[in-house]
FIGULO-255152 format. One record per residue (C-alpha): x, y, z; residue in three letters; residue number from 1. Coordinates in Angstrom, 3 decimals. Example, Ala and Ser with C-alpha at 12.3 -4.5 7.8 and 13.67 -1.06 7.14 Angstrom:
# residues 2
<lumgu><px>12.300</px><py>-4.500</py><pz>7.800</pz><res>ALA</res><n>1</n></lumgu>
<lumgu><px>13.670</px><py>-1.060</py><pz>7.140</pz><res>SER</res><n>2</n></lumgu>
***
This chain:
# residues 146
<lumgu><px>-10.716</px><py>6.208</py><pz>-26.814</pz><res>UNK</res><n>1</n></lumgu>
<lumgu><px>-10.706</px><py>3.712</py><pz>-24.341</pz><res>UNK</res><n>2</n></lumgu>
<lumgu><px>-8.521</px><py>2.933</py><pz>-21.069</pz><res>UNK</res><n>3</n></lumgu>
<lumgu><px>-6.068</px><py>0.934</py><pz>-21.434</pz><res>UNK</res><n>4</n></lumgu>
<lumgu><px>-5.263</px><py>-0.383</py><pz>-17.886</pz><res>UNK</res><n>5</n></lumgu>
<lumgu><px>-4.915</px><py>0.542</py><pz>-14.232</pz><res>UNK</res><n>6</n></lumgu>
<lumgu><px>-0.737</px><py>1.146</py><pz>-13.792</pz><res>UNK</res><n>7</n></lumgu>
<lumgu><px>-0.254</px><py>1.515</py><pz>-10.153</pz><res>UNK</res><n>8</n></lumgu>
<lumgu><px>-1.850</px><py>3.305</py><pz>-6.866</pz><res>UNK</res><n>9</n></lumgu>
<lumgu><px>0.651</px><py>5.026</py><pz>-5.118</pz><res>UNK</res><n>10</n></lumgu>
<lumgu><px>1.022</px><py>5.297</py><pz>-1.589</pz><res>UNK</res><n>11</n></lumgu>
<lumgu><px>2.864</px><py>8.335</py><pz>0.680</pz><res>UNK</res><n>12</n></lumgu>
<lumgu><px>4.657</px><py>6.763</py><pz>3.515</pz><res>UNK</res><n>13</n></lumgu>
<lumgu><px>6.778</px><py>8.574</py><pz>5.927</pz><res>UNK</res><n>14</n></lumgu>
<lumgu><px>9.425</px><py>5.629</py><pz>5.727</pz><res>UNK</res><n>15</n></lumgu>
<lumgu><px>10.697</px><py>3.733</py><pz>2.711</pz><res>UNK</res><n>16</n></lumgu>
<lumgu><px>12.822</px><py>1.372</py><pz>3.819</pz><res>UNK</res><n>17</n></lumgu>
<lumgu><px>9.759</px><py>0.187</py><pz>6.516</pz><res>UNK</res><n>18</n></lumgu>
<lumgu><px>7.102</px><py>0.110</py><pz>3.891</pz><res>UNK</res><n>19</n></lumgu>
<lumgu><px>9.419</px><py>-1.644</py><pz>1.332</pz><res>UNK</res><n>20</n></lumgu>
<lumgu><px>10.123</px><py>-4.167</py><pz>4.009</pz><res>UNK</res><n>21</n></lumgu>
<lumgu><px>6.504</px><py>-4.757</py><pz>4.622</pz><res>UNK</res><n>22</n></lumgu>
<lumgu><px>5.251</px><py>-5.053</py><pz>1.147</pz><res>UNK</res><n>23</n></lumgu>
<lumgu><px>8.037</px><py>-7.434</py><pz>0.559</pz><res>UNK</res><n>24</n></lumgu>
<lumgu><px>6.985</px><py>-9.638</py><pz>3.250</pz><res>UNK</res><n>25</n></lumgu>
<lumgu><px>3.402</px><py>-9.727</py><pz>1.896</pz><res>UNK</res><n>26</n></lumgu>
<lumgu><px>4.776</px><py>-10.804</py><pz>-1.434</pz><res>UNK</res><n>27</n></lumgu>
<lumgu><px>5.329</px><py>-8.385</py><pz>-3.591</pz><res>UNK</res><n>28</n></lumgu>
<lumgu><px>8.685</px><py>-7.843</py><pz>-5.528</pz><res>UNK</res><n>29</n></lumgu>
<lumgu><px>10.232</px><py>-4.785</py><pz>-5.919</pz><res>UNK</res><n>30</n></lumgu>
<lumgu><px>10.541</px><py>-3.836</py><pz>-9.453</pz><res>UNK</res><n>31</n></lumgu>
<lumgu><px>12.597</px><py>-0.184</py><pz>-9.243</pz><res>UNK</res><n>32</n></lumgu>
<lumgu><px>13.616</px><py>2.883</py><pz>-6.772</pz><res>UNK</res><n>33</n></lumgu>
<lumgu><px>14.357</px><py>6.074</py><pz>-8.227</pz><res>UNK</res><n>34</n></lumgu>
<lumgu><px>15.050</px><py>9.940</py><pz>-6.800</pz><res>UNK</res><n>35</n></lumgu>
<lumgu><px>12.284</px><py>11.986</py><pz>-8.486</pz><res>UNK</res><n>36</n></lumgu>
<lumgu><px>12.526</px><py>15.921</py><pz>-8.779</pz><res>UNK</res><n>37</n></lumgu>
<lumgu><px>12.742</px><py>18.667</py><pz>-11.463</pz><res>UNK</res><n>38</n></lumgu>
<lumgu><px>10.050</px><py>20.603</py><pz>-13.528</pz><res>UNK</res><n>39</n></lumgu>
<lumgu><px>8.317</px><py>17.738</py><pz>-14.777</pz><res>UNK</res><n>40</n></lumgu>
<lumgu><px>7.586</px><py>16.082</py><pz>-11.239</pz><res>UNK</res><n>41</n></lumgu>
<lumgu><px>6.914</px><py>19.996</py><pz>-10.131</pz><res>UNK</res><n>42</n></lumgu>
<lumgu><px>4.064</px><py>20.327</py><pz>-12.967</pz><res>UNK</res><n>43</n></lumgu>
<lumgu><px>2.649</px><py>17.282</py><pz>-12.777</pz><res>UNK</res><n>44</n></lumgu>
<lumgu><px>1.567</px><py>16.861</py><pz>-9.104</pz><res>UNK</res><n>45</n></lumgu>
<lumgu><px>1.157</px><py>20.545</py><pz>-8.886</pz><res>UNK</res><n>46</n></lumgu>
<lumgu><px>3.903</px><py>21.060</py><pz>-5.573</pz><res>UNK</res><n>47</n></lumgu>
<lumgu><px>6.780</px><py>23.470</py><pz>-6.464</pz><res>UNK</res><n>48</n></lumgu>
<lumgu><px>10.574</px><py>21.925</py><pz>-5.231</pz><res>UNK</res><n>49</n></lumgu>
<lumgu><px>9.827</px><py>18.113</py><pz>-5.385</pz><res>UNK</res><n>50</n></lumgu>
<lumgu><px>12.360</px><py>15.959</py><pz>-4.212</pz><res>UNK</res><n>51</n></lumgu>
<lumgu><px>10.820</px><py>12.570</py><pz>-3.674</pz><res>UNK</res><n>52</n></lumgu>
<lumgu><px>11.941</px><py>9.045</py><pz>-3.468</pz><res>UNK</res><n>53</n></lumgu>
<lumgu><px>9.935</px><py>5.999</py><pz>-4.880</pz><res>UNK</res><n>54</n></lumgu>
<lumgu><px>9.966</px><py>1.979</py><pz>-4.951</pz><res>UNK</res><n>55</n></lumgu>
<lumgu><px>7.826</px><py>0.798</py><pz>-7.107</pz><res>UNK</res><n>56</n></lumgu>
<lumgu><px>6.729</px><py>-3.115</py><pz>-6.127</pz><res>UNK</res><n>57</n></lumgu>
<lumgu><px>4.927</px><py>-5.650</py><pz>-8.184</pz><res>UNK</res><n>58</n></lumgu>
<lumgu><px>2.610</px><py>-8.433</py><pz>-7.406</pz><res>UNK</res><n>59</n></lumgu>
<lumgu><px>4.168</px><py>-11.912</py><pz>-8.337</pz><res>UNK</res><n>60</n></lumgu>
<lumgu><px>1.798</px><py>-12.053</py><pz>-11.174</pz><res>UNK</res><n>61</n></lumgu>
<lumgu><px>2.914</px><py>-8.814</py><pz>-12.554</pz><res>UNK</res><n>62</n></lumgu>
<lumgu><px>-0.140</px><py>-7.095</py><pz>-12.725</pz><res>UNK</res><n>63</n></lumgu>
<lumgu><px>-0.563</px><py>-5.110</py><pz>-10.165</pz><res>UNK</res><n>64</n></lumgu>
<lumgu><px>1.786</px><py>-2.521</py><pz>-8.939</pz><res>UNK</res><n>65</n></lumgu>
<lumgu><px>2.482</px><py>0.096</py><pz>-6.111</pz><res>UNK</res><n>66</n></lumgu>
<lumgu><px>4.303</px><py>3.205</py><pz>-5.994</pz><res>UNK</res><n>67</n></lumgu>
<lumgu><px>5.555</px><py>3.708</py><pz>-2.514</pz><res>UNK</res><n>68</n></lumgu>
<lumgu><px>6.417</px><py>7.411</py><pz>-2.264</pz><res>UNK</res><n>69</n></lumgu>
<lumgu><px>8.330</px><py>9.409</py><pz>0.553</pz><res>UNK</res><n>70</n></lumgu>
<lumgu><px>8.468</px><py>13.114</py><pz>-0.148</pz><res>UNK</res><n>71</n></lumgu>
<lumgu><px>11.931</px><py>15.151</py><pz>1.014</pz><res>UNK</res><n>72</n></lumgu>
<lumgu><px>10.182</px><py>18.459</py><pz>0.146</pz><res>UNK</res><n>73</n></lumgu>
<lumgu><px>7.940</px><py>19.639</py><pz>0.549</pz><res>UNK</res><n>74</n></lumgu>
<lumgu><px>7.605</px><py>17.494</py><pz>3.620</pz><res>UNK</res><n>75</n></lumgu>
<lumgu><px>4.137</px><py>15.521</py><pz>3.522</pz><res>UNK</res><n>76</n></lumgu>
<lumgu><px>1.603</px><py>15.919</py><pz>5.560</pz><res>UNK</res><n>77</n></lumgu>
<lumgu><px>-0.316</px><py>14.216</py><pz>7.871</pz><res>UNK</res><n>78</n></lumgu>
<lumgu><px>-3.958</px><py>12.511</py><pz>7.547</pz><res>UNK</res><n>79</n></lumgu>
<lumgu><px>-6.647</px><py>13.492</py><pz>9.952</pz><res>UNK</res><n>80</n></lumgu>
<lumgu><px>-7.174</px><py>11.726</py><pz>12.051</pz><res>UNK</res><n>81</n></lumgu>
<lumgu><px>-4.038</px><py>10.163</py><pz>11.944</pz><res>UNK</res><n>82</n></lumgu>
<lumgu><px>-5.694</px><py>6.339</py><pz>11.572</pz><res>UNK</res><n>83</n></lumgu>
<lumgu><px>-8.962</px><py>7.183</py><pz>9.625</pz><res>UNK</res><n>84</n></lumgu>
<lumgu><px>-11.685</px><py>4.427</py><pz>10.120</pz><res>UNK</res><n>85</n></lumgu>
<lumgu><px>-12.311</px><py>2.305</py><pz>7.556</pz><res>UNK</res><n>86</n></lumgu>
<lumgu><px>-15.464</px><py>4.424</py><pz>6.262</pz><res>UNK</res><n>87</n></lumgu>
<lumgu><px>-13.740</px><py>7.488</py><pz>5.941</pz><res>UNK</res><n>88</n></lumgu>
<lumgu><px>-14.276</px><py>8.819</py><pz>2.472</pz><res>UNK</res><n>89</n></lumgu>
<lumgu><px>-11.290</px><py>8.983</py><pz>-0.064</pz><res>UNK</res><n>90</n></lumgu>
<lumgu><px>-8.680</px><py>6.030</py><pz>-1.040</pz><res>UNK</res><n>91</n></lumgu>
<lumgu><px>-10.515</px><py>3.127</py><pz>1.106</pz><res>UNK</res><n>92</n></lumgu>
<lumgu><px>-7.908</px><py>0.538</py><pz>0.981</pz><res>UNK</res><n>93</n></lumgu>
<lumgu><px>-5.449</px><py>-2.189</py><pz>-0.743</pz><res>UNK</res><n>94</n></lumgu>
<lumgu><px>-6.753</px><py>-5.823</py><pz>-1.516</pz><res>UNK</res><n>95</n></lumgu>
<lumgu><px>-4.344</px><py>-8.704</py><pz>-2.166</pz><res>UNK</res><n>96</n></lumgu>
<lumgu><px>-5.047</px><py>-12.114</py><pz>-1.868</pz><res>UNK</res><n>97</n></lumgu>
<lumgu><px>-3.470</px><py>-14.790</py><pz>-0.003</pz><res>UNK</res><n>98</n></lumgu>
<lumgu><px>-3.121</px><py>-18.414</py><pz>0.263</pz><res>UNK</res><n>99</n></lumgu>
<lumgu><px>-2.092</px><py>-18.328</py><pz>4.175</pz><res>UNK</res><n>100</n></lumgu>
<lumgu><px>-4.262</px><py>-15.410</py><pz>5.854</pz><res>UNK</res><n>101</n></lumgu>
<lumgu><px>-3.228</px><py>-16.903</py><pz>9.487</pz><res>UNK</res><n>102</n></lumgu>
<lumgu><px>0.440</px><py>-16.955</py><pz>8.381</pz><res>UNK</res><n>103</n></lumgu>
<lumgu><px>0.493</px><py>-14.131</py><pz>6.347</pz><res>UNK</res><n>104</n></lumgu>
<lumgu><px>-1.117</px><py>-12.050</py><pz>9.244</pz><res>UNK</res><n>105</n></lumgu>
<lumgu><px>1.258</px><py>-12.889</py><pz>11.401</pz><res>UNK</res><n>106</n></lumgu>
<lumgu><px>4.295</px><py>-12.114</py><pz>8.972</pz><res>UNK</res><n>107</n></lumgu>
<lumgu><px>3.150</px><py>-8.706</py><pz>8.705</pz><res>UNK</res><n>108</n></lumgu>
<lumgu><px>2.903</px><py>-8.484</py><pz>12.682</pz><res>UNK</res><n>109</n></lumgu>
<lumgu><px>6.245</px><py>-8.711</py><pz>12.667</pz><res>UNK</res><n>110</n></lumgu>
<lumgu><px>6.436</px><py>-5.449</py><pz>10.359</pz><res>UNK</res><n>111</n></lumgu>
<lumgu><px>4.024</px><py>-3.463</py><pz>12.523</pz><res>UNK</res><n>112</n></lumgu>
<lumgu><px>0.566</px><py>-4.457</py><pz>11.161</pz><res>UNK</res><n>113</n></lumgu>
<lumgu><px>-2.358</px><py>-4.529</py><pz>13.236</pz><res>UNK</res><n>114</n></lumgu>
<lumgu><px>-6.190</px><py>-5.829</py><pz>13.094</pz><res>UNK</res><n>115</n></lumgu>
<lumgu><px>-8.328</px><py>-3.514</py><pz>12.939</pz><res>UNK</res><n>116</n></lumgu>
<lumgu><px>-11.268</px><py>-5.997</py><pz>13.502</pz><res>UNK</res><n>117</n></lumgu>
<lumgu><px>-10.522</px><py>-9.819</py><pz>13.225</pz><res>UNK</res><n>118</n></lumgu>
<lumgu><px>-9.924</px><py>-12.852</py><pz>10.288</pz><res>UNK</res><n>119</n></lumgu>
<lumgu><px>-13.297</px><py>-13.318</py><pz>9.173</pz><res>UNK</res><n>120</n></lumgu>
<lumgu><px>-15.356</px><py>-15.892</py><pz>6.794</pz><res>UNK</res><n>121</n></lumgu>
<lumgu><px>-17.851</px><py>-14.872</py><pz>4.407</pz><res>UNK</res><n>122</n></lumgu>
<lumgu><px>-20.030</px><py>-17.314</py><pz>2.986</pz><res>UNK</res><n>123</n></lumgu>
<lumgu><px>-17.330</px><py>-20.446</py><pz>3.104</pz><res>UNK</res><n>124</n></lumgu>
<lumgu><px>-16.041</px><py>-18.689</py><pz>0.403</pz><res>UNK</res><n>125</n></lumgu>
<lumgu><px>-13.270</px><py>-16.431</py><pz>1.775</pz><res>UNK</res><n>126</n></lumgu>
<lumgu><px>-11.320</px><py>-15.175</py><pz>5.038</pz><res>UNK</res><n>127</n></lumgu>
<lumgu><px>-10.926</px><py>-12.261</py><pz>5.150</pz><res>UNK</res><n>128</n></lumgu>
<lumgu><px>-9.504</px><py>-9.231</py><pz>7.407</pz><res>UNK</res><n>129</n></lumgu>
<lumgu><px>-8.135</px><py>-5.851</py><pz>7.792</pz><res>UNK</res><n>130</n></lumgu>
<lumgu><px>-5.105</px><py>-4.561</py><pz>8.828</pz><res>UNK</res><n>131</n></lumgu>
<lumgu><px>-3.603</px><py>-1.255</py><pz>9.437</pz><res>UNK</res><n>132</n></lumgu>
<lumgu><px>-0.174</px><py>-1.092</py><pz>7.841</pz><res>UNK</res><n>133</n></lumgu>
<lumgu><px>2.030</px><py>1.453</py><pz>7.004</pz><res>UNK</res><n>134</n></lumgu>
<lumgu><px>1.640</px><py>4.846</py><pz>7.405</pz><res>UNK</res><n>135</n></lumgu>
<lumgu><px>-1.725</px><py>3.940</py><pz>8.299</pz><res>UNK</res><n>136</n></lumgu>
<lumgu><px>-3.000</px><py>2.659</py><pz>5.198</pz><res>UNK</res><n>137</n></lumgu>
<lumgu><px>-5.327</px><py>-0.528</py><pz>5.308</pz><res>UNK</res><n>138</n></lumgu>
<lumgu><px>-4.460</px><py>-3.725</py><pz>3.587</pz><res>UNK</res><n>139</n></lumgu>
<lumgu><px>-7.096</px><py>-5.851</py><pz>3.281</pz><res>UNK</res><n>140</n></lumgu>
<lumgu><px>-6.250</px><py>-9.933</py><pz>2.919</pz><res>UNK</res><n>141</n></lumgu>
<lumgu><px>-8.221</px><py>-12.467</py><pz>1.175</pz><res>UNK</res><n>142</n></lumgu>
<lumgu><px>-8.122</px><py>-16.084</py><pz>0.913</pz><res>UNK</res><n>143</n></lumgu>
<lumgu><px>-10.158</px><py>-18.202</py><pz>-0.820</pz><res>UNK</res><n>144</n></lumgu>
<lumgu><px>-11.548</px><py>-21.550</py><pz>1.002</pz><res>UNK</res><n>145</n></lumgu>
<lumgu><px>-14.120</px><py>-24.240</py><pz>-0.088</pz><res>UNK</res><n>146</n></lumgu>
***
């Protein structure tokens, strides 16, 4: 047996419509939303009485994919701390890259996102920064220079 491919990472956000908006404005395309709930979403992550929503967006490319979830019930909780640092073990953070950092930086401004340090360059090879988006997840942007 061998795998076959990575499908999605999926993301628990307290509003939809917000992180939709924000993941549009990065780029991505929304491929599907859909009411989830019943047995089957019960037994498979493990919660009894789920009632979830999720939009499932697409890179351009079609190959990568995130599931953007909001749970109804049972009500999700909350991280702590609220903002993790960057080194905080677990789910460490979203890559895309960019052709625009400074532009697309300031896009997602506009949608809430915030630096967590500053547009860097490593090597004349990339820019690169981190931003807290939403729900408090880190995106990190990329763009290739030189």
């Amino acid at each position: 047996m061998a795998l076959q491919r990575m499908d999605n990472v999926a993301i628990v956000v307290d509003d939809l419509d917000a992180a939709v908006a924000f993941f549009t404005e990065l780029g991505m395309e929304m491929e599907g939303r859909a009411q989830i709930e019943g047995l089957f979403a019960d037994r498979t992550v493990g919660l009894d009485g789920v009632r979830s929503e999720i939009a499932m967006m697409r890179t351009p490319d079609g190959h990568g994919k995130l599931e953007l979830t909001t749970y109804r019930a049972p009500a999700a909780s909350a991280p702590e701390p609220e903002n993790p640092p960057p080194n905080t073990l677990g789910l460490h953070r979203v890559m895309f890259a960019v052709d625009d950092i400074d532009d697309t930086v300031t896009r997602l401004r506009g949608h809430g996102a915030e630096l967590l340090g500053e547009v860097a360059e490593y090597e004349n090879v990339f820019r690169l920064c981190y931003l807290r988006g939403p729900a408090g997840i880190i995106v990190a942007l990329a763009e290739e220079i030189g």
